[in-house]
DODO-393919 format. One line per field, with one value per residue: residue number from 1; residue in three letters; chain; x, y, z of N, C-alpha, C in turn. Coordinates in steps of 0.1 Angstrom, whole numbers, m for minus. Example, Ala and Ser with C-alpha at 12.3 -4.5 7.8 and 13.67 -1.06 7.14 Angstrom:
REM residues 2
num = (1/2)
residu = (Ala/Ser)
chaine = (A/A)
n.u = (132/128)
n.v = (m57/m22)
n.w = (78/71)
ca.u = (123/137)
ca.v = (m45/m11)
ca.w = (78/71)
c.u = (132/129)
c.v = (m33/0)
c.w = (78/79)
This chain:
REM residues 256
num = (1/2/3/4/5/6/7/8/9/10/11/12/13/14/15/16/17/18/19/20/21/22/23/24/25/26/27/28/29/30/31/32/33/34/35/36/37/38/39/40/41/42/43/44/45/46/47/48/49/50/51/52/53/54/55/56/57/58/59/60/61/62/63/64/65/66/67/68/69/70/71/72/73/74/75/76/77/78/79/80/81/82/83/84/85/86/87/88/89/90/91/92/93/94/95/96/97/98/99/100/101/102/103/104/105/106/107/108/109/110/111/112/113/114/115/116/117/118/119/120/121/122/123/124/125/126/127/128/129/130/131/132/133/134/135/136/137/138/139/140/141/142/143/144/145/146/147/148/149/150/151/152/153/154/155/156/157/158/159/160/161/162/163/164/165/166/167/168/169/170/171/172/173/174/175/176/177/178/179/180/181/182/183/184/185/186/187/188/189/190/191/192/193/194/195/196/197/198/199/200/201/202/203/204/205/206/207/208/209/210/211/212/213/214/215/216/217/218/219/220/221/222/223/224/225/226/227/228/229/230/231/232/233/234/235/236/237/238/239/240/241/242/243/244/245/246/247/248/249/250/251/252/253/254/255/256)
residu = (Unk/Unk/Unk/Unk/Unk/Unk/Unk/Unk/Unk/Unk/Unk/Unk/Unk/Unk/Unk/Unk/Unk/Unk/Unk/Unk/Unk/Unk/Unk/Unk/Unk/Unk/Unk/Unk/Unk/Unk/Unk/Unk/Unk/Unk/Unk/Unk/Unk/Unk/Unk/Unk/Unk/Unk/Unk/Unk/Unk/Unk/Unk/Unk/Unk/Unk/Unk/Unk/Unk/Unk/Unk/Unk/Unk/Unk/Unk/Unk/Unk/Unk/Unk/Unk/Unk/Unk/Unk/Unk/Unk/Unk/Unk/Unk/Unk/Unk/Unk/Unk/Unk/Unk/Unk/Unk/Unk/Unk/Unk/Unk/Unk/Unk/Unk/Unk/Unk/Unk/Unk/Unk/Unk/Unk/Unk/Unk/Unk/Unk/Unk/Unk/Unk/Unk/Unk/Unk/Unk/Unk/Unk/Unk/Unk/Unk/Unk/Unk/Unk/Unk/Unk/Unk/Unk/Unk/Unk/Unk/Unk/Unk/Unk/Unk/Unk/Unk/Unk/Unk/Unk/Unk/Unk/Unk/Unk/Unk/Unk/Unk/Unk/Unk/Unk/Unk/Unk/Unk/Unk/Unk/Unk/Unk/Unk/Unk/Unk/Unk/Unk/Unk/Unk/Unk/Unk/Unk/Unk/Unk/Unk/Unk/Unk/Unk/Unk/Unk/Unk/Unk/Unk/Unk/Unk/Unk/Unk/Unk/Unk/Unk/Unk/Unk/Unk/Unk/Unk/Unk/Unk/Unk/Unk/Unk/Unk/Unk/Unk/Unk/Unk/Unk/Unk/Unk/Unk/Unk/Unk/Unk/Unk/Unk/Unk/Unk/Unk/Unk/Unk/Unk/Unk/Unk/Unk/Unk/Unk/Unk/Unk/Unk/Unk/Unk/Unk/Unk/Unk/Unk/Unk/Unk/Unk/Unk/Unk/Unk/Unk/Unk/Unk/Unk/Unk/Unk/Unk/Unk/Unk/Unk/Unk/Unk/Unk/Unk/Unk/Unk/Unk/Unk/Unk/Unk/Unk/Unk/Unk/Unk/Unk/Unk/Unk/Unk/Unk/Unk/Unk/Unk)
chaine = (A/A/A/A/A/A/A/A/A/A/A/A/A/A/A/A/A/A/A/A/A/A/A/A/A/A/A/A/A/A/A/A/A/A/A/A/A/A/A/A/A/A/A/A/A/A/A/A/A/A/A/A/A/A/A/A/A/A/A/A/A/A/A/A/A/A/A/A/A/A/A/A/A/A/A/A/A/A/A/A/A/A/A/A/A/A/A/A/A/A/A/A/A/A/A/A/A/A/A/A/A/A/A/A/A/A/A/A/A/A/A/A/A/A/A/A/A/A/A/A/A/A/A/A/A/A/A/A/A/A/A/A/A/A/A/A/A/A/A/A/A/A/A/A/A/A/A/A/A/A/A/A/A/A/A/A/A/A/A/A/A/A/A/A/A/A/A/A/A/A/A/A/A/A/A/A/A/A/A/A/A/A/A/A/A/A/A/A/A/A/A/A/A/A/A/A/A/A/A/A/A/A/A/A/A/A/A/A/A/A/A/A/A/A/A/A/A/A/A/A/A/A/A/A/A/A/A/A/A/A/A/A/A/A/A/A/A/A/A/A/A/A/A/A/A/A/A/A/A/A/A/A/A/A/A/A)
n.u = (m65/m41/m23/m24/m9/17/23/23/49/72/69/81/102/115/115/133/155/166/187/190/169/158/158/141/117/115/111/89/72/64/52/32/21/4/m18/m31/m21/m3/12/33/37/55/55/67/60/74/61/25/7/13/16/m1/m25/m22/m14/21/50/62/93/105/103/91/85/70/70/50/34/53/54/46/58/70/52/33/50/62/44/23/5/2/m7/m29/m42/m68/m68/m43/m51/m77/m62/m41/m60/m77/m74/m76/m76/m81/m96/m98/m116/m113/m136/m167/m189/m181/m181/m168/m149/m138/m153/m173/m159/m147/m141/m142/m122/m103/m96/m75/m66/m78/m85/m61/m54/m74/m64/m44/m50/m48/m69/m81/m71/m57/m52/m30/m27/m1/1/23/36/50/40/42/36/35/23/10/8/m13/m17/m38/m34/m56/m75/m100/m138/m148/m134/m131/m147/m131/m107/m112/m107/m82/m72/m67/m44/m27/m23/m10/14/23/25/42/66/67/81/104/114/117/141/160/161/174/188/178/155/138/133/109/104/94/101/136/159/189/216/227/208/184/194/196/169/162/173/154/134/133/136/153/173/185/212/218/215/242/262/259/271/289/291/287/262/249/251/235/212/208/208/182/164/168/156/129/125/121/103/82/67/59/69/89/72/55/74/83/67/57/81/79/57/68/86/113/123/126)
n.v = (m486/m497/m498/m467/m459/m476/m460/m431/m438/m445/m420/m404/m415/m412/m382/m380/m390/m373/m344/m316/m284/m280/m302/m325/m306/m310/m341/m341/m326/m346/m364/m352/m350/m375/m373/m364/m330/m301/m282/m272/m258/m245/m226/m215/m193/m178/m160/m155/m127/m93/m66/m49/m68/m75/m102/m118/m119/m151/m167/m184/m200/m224/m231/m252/m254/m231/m206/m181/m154/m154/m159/m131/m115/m125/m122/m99/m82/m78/m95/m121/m108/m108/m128/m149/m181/m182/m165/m181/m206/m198/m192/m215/m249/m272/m291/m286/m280/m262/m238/m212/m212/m201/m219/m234/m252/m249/m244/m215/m201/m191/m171/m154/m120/m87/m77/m96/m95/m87/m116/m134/m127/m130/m161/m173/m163/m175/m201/m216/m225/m242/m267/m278/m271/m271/m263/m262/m258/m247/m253/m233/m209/m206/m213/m234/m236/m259/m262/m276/m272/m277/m273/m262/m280/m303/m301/m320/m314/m310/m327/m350/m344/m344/m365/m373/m356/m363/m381/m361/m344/m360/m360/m338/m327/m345/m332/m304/m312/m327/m309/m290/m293/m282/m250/m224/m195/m171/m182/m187/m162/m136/m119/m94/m74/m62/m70/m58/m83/m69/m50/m68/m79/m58/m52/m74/m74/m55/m57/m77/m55/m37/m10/14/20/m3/m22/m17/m18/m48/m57/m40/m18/16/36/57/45/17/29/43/17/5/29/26/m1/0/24/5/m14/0/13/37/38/23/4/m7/m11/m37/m49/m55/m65/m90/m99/m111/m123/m120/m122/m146)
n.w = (379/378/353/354/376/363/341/347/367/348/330/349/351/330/320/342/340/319/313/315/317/287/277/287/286/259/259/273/254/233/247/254/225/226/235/221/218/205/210/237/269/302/332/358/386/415/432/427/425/418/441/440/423/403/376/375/356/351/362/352/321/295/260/238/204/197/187/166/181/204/225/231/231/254/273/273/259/280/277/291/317/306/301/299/306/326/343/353/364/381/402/411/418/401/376/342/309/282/261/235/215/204/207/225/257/282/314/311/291/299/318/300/294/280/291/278/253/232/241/231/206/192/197/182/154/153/153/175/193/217/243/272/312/337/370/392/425/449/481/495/482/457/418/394/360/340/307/278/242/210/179/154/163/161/163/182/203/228/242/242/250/281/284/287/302/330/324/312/335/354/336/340/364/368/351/362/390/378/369/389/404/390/393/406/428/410/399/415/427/424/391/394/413/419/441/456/471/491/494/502/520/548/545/559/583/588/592/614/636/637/641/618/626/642/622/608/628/625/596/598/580/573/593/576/550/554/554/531/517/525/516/490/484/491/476/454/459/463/485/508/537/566/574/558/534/547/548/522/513/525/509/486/495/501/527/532)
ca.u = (m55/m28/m14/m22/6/27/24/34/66/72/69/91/118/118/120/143/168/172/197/183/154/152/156/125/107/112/105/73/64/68/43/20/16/m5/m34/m34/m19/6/19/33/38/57/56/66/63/72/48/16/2/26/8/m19/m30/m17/m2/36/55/72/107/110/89/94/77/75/57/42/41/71/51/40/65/73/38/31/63/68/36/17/m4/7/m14/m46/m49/m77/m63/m38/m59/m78/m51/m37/m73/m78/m64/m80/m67/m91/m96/m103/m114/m125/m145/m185/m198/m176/m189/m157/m149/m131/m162/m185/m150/m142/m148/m136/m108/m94/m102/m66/m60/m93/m82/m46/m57/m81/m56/m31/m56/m48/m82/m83/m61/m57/m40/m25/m25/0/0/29/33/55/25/45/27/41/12/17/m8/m11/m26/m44/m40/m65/m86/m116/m150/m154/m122/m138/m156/m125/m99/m117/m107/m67/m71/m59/m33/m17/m21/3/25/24/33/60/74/72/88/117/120/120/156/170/159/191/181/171/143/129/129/103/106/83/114/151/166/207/221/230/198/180/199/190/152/158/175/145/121/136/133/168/175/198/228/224/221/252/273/259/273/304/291/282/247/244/254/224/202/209/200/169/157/165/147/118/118/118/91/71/72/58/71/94/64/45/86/87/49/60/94/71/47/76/97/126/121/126)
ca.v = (m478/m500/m489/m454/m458/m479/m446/m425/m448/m446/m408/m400/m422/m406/m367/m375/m396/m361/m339/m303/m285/m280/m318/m325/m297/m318/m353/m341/m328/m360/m370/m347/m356/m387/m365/m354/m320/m298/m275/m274/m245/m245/m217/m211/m182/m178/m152/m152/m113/m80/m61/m41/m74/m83/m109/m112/m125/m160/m165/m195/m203/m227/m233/m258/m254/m222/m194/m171/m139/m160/m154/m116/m112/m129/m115/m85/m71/m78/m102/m125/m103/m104/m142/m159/m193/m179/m159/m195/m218/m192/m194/m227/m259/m281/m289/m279/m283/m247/m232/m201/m214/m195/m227/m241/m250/m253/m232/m209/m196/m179/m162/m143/m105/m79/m74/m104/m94/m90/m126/m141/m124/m139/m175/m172/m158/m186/m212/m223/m222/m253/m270/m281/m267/m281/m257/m272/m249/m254/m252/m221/m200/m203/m220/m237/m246/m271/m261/m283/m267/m282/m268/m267/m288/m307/m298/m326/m315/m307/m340/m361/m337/m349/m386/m375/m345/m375/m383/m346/m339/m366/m354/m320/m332/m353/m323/m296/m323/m327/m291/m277/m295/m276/m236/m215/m184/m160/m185/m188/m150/m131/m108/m81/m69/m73/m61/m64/m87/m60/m42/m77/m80/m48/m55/m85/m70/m40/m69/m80/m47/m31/1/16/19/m18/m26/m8/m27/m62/m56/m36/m6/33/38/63/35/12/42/39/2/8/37/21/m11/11/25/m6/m20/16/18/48/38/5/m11/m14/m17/m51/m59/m57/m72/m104/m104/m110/m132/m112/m125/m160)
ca.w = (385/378/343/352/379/360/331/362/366/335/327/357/349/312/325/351/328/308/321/313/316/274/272/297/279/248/263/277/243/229/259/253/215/227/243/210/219/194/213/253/276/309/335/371/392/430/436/413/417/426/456/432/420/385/377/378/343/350/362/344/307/285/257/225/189/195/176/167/187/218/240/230/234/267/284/271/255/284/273/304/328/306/296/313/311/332/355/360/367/394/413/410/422/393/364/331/297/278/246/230/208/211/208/239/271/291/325/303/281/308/326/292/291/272/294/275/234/225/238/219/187/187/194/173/147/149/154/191/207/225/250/286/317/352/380/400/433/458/496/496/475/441/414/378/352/323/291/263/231/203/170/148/169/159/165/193/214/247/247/234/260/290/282/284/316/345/319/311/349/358/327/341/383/366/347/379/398/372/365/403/412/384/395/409/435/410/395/432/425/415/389/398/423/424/452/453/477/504/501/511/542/551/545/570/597/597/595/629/642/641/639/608/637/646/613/605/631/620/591/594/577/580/593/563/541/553/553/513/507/528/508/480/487/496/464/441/460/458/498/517/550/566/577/545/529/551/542/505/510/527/495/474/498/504/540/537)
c.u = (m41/m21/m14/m8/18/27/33/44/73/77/83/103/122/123/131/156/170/179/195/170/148/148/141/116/104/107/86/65/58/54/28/15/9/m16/m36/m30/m7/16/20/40/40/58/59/70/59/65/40/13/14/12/m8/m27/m29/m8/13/42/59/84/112/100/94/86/79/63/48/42/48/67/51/44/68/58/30/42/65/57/27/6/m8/m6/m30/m46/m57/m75/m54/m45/m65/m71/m46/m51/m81/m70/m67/m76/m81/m90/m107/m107/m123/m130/m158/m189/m189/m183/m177/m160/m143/m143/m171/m173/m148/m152/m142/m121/m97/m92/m89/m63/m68/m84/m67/m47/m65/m73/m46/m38/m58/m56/m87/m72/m67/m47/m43/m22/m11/6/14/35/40/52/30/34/35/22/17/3/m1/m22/m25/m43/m46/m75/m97/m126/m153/m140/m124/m141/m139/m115/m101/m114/m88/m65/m65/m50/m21/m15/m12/13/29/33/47/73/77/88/103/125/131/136/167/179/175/177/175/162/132/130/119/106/104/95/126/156/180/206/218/215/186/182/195/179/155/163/163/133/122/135/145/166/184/208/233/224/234/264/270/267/287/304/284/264/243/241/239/213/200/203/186/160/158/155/132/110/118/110/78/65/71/66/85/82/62/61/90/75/52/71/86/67/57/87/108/127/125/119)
c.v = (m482/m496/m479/m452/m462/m469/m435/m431/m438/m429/m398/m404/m415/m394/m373/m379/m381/m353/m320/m299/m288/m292/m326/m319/m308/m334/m351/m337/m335/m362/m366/m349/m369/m385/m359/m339/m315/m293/m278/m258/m248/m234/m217/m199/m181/m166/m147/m140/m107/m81/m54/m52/m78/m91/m110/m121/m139/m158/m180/m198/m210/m235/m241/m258/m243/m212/m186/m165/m147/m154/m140/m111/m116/m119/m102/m76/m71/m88/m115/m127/m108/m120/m149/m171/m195/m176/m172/m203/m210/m192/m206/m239/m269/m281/m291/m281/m270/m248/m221/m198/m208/m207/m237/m242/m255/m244/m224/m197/m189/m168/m151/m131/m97/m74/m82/m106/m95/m106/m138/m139/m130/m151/m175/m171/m167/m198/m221/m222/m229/m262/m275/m276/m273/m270/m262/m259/m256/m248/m236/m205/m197/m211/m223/m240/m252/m265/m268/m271/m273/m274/m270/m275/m294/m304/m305/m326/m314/m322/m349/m354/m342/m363/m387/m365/m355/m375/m375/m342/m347/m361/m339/m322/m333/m341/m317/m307/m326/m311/m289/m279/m284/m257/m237/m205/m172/m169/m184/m175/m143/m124/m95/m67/m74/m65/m66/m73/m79/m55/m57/m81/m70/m47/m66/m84/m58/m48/m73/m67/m39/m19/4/12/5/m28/m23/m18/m43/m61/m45/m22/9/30/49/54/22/18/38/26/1/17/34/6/m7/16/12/m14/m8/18/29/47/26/0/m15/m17/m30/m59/m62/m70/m86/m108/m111/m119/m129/m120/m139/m167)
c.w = (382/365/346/358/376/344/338/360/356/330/336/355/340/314/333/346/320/320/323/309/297/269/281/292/262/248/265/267/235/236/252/241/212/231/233/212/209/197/232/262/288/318/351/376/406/437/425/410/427/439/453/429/410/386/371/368/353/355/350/332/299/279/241/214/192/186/177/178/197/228/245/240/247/278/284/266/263/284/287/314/325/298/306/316/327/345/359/369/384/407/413/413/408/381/350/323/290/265/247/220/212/214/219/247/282/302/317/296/287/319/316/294/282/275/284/256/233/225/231/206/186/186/188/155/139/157/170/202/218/233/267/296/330/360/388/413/445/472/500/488/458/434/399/376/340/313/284/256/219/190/161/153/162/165/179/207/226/250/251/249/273/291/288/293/319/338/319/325/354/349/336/359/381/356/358/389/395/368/375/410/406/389/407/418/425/401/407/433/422/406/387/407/420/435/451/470/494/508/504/523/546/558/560/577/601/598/609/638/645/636/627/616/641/640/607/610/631/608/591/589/581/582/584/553/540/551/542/508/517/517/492/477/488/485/454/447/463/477/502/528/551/567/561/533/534/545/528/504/514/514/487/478/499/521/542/539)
């Protein structure tokens, strides 16, 4: 136990001696190129699914040595929603070691379905079938994960990957850890919703149970005027009613 925690030490002092996240992003790559890994992937998001159930892009991603598309393609073409690594990590507290290789036997390999073919055929594509990821789940229901990915892997990566998990999972704590001081209010955001400033206060005086009118004179303005960032609040969280526009605004932490 005792080198592991003097590695810990060690690891912590390194990230926290950098001064930005891109510089931590690159130390830890560095890190990670001793578990044998190629590529590194960082992700946090302060609420994992919307209200339907999908999951919800990142507010924060950063990512080293991957391929050009990755990120377009995670963030923007959807890809995000339908990765099962992903989908794991968020229903899981444990930290894992993947591949979608046929001839795998990871947890990874009996979760795949068809839902998930585009993201088969791209790592497949650009070689990055194998890897490891860190859940790291935290008290206020957000969640960052750390992936490492392998490319090109060898044949015995699962076996060999298993040897350097405990390792990458302290790498991955001691990243979160140095990240989380950095985040500003709109990474503690989700980005499923934005609500403006005003129409958040709003939400959280109709959360307490006020009326427009006595929201109106907390605030100084017309009870038409709150009316407005109610109903708009309402709509950008797709809101039939207030209640289920407070129950939304909860999901998503508008509330505090």
């Amino acid at each position: 136990m005792a080198p592991m925690l003097h590695h810990a030490c060690e690891i912590d002092a390194v990230l926290s001696a950098a001064e930005s996240f891109d510089e931590r992003m690159a130390l830890a790559h560095g890190v990670a190129a001793d578990f044998g890994l190629t590529s590194l992937i960082y992700d946090y998001t302060p609420v994992r699914f919307s209200h339907e159930g999908d999951l919800i892009n990142p507010s924060v991603l950063g990512m080293r040595a991957v391929p050009e598309d990755f990120g377009p393609l995670w963030c923007e073409g959807g890809y995000y929603q339908i990765d099962p690594v992903q989908q794991l990590a968020f229903r899981s507290p444990k930290p894992f070691v993947w591949s979608y290789r046929r001839e795998g036997r990871t947890v990874l390999n009996p979760f795949l379905n068809a839902d998930h073919e585009r993201v088969v055929d791209y790592v497949h594509a650009t070689r990055i079938t194998c890897g490891m990821t860190v859940p790291v789940h935290l008290p206020d229901g957000g969640c960052a994960t750390v992936t490492g990915i392998c490319q090109d892997a060898d044949a015995d990566f699962d076996r060999v990957a298993d040897v350097h998990l405990g390792g990458f999972t302290v790498l991955a704590h001691a990243l979160h850890a140095a990240n989380e001081p950095l985040f500003g209010v709109r990474e503690r955001q989700s980005v499923a919703v934005r609500l403006t400033p005003r129409e958040t206060e709003c939400v959280r005086f109709a959360a307490e149970g006020l009326s427009a009118k006595e929201i109106s004179l907390k605030l100084g303005r017309s009870a038409a005027t709150v009316v407005m960032h109610l109903n708009a609040a309402a709509r950008k969280l797709q809101a039939r009613n207030r209640a289920q526009m407070i129950a939304r605004a909860a999901h998503y932490r508008f509330l505090g």
